[in-house]
Backbone bond lengths (Angstrom), bond angles and torsions (degrees), N, CA, C in turn:
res aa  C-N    CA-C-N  psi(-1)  N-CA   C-N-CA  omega(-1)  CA-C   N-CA-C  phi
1 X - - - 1.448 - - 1.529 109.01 -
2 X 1.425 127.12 139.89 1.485 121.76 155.74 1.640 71.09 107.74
3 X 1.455 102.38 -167.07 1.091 148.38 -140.35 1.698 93.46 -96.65
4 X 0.926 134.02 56.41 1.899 130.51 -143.11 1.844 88.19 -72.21
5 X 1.131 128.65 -65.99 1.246 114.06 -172.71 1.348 132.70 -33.72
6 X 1.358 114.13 -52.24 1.670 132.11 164.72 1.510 101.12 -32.58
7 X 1.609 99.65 -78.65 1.654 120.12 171.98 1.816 114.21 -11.97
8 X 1.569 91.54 -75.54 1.368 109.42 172.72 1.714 115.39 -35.84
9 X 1.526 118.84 -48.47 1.162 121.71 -166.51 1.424 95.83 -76.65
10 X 1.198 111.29 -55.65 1.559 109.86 -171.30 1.725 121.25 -68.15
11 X 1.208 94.80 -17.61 2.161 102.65 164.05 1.797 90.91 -69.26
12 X 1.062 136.37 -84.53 1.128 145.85 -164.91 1.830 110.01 -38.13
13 X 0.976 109.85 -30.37 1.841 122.84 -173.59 1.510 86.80 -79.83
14 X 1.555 135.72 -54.51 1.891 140.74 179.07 1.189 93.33 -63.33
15 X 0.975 151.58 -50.62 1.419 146.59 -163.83 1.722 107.02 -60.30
16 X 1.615 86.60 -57.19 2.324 86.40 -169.12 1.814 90.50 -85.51
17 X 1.286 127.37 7.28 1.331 90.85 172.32 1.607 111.13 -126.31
18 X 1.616 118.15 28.86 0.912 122.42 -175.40 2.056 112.36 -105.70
19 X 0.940 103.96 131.15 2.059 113.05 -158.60 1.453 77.10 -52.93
20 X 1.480 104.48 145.95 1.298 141.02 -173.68 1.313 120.74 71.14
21 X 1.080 123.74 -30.28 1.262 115.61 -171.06 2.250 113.36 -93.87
22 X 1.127 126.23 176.89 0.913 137.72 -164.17 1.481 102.67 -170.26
23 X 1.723 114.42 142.61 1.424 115.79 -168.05 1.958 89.73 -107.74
24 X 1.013 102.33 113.99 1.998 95.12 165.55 1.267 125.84 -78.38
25 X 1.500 108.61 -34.65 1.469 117.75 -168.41 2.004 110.11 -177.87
26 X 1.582 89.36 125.27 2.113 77.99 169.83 1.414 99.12 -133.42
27 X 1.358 110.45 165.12 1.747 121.56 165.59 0.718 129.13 -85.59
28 X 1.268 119.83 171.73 1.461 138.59 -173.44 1.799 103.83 -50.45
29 X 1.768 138.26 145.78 0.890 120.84 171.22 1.860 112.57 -86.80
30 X 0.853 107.34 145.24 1.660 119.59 -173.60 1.916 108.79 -107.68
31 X 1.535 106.29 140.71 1.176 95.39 -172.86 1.833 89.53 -108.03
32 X 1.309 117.43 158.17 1.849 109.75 -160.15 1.937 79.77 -153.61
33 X 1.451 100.28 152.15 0.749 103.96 162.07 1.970 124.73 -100.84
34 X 1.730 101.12 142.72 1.300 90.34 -168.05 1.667 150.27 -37.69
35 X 1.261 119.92 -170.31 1.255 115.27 -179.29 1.474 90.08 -129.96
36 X 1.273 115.03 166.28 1.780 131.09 161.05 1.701 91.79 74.53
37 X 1.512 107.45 -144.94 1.466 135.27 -155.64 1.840 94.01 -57.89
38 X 1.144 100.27 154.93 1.357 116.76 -172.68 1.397 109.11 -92.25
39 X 1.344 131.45 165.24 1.165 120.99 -157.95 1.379 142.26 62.74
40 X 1.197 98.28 2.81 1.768 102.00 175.01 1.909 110.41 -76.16
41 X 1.462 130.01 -148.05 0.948 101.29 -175.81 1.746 81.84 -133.68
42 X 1.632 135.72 -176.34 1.142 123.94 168.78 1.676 114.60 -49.91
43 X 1.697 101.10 166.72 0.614 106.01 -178.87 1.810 114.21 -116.23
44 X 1.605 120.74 153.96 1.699 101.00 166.37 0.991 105.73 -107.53
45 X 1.559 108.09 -177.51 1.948 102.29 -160.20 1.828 81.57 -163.45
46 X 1.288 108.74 155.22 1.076 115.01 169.46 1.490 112.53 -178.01
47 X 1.538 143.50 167.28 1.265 138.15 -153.13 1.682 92.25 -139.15
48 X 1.339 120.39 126.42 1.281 126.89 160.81 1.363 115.37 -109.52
49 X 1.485 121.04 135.75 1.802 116.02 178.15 1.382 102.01 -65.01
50 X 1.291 133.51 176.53 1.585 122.81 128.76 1.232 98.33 -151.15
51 X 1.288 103.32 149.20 1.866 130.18 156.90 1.355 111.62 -81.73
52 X 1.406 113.36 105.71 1.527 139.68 178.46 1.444 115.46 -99.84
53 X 1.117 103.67 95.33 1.868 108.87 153.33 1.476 102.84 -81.48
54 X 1.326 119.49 79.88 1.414 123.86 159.43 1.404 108.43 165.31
55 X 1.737 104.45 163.27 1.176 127.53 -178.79 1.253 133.91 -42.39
56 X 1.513 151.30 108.13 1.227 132.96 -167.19 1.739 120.35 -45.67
57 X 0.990 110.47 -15.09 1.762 115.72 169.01 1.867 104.76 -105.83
58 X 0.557 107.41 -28.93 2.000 102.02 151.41 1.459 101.30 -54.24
59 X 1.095 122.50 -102.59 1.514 121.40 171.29 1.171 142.42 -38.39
60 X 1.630 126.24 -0.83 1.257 130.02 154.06 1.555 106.21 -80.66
61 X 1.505 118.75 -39.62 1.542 138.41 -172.27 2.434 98.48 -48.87
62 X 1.654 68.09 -42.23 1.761 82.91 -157.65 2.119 110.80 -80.58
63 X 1.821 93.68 -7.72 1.604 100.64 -170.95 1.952 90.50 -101.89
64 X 1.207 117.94 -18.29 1.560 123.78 173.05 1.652 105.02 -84.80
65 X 1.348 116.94 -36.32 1.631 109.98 -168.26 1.555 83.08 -72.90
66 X 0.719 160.47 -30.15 2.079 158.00 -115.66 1.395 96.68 -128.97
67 X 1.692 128.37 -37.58 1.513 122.77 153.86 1.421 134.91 -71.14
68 X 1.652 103.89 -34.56 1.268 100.16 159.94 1.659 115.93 -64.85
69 X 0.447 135.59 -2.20 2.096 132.94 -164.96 1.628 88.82 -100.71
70 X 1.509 120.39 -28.32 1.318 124.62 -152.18 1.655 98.68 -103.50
71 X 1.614 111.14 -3.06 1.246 109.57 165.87 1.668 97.43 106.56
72 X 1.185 137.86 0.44 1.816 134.67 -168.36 1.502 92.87 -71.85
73 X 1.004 111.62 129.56 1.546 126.26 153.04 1.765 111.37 -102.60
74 X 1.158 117.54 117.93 1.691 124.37 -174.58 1.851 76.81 -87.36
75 X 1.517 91.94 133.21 1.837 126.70 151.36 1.048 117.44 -119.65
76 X 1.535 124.89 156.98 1.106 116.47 148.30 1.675 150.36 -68.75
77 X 1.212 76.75 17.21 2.293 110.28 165.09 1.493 89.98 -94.65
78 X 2.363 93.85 106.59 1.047 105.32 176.05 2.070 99.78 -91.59
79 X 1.589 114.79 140.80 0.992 130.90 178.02 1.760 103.83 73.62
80 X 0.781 124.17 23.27 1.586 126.51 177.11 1.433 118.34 -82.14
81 X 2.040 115.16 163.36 1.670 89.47 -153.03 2.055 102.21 -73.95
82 X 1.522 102.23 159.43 1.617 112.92 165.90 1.454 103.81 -149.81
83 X 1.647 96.19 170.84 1.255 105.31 -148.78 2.153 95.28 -84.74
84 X 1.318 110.82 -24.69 1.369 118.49 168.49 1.885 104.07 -162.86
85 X 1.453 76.85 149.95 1.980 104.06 172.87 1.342 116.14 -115.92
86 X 0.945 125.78 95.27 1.720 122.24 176.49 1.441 112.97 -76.51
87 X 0.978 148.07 111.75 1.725 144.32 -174.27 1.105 102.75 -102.18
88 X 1.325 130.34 133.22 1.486 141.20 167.26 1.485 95.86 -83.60
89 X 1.891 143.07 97.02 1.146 122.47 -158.19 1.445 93.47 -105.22
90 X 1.386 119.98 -43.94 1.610 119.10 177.90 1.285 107.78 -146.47
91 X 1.253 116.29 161.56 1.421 127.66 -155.07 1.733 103.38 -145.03
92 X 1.012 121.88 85.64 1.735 126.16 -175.21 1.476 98.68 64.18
93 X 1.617 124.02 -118.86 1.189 138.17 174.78 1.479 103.49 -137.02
94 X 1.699 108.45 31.01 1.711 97.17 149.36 1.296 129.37 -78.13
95 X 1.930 102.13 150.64 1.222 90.18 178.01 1.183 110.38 -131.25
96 X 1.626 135.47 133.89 1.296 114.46 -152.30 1.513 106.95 -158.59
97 X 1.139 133.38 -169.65 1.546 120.12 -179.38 1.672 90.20 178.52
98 X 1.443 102.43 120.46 1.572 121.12 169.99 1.240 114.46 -124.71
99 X 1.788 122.85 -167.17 1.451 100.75 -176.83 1.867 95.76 -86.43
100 X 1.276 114.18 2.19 1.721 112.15 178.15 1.426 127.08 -108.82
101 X 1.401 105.77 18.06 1.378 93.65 -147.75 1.538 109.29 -173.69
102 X 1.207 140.40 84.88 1.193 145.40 178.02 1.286 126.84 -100.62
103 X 1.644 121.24 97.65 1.670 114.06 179.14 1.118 118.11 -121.87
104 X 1.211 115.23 154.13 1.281 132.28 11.76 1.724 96.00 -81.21
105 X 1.769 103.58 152.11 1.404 104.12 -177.08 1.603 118.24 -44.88
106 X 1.522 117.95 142.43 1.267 122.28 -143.93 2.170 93.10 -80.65
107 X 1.417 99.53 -25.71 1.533 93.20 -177.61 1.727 116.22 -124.93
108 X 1.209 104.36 35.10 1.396 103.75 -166.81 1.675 106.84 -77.72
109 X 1.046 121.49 -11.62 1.566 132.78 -170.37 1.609 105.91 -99.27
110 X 1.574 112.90 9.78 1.155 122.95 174.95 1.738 118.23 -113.13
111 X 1.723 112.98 -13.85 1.310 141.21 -172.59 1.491 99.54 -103.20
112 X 1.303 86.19 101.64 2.146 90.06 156.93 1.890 100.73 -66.19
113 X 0.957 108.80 -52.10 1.761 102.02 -176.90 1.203 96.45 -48.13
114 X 1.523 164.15 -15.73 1.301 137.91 -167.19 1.566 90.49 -111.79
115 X 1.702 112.98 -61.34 1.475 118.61 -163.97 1.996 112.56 -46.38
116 X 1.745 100.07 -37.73 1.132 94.11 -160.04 1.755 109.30 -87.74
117 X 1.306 137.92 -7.69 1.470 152.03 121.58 1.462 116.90 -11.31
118 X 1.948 102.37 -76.74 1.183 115.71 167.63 1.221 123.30 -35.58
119 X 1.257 123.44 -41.84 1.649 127.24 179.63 1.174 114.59 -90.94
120 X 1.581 142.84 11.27 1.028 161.37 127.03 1.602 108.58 -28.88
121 X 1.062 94.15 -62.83 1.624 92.79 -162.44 2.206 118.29 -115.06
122 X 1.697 88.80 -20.78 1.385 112.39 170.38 1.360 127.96 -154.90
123 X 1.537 96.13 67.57 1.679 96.96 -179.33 1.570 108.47 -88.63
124 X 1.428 124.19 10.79 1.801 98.34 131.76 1.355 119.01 -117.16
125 X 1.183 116.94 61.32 1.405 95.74 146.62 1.464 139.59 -99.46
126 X 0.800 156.07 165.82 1.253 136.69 -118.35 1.673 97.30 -139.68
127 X 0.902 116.24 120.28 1.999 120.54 165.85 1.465 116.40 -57.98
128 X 0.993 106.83 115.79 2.070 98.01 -164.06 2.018 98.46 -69.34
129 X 1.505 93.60 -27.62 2.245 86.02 -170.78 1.473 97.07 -69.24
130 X 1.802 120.06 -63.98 1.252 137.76 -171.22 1.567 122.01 -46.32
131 X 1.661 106.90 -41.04 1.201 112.88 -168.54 1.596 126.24 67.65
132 X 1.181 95.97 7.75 1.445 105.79 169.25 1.691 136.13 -104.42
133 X 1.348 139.72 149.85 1.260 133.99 -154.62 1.836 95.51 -68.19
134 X 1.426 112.05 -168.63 1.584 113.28 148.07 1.248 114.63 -92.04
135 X 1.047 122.54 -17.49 1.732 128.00 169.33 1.343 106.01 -64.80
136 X 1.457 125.70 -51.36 1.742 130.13 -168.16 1.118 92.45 -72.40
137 X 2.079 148.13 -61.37 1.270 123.62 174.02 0.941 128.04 -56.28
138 X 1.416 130.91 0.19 1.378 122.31 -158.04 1.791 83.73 -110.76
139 X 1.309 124.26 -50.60 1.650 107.33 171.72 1.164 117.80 -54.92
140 X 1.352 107.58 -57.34 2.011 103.82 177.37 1.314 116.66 -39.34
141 X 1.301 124.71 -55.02 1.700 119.25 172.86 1.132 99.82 -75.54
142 X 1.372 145.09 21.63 1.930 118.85 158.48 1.399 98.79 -99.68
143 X 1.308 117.03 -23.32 1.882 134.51 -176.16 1.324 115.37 -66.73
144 X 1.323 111.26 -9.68 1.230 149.23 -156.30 1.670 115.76 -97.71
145 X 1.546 101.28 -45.18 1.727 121.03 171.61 1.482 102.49 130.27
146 X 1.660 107.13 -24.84 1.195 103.73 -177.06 1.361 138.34 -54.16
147 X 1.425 141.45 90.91 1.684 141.19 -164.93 1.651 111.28 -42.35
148 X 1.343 90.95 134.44 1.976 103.81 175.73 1.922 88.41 -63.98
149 X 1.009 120.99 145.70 1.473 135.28 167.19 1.692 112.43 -59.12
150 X 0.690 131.41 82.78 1.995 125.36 173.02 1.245 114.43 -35.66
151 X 1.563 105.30 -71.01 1.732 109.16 -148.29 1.805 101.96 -80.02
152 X 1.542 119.16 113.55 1.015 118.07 -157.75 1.972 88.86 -133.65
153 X 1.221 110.01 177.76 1.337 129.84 -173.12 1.224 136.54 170.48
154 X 1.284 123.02 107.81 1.812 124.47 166.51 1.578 114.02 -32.05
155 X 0.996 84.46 132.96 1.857 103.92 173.48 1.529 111.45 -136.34
């Protein structure tokens, strides 16, 4: 919702200037079509690295404080439109599952919007459960029927 590009820039500006963290590298932004309730409008998607001096619940705490500032109101309308989503998708090669927090994300090897980002900037890195690159999920789900994303753009 809103102005998502701006958004985008200005999530990314909280991100490199917030203590501990550091931005290494992000992708290209991708325009995808939505998830959940119908009628929303596309969606953009894009993958930023970061270098974390901190806890994976430090940094989920710190990827939710960075949407609220950005205006997100959490409902109980799961996938419904907001103004930003920060996903904690993987975290080194932990693998872990709390009641907040599941990594590596439990379906990200099912999302061209995440896989095809991911390979932007690290299509080998490697899924510690799957054992597979981001390049190998990202072909397996196109083998799949699933479309490579087109409308792409620097940010």
């Amino acid at each position: 919702m809103g102005d998502v590009l701006t958004t985008f820039l200005s999530a990314r500006k909280c991100l490199g200037s917030t203590q501990g963290l550091r931005i290494l590298d992000s992708s290209c932004a991708y325009r995808s079509p939505p998830m959940g309730p119908p009628g929303q409008p596309n969606y953009l998607n894009a993958v930023v690295l970061l270098g974390a001096d901190m806890e994976t619940e430090i940094l989920l705490q710190h990827l939710q404080d960075i949407e609220k500032q950005h205006g997100r109101i959490r409902t109980e309308e799961h996938w419904g439109p907001r103004t930003l989503d920060l996903d904690l998708i993987a975290y080194n090669d932990t693998v872990m599952q709390t009641k907040h927090l599941t990594l590596p994300h439990p379906h990200m090897h099912e999302r061209m919007f995440v896989l095809q980002p991911l390979c932007d900037i690290r299509p080998n890195w490697r899924h510690p459960v799957l054992k597979q690159t981001a390049r190998e999920l990202l072909e397996s789900l196109a083998a799949t029927g699933v479309p490579h994303l087109e409308e792409r753009r620097t940010w």
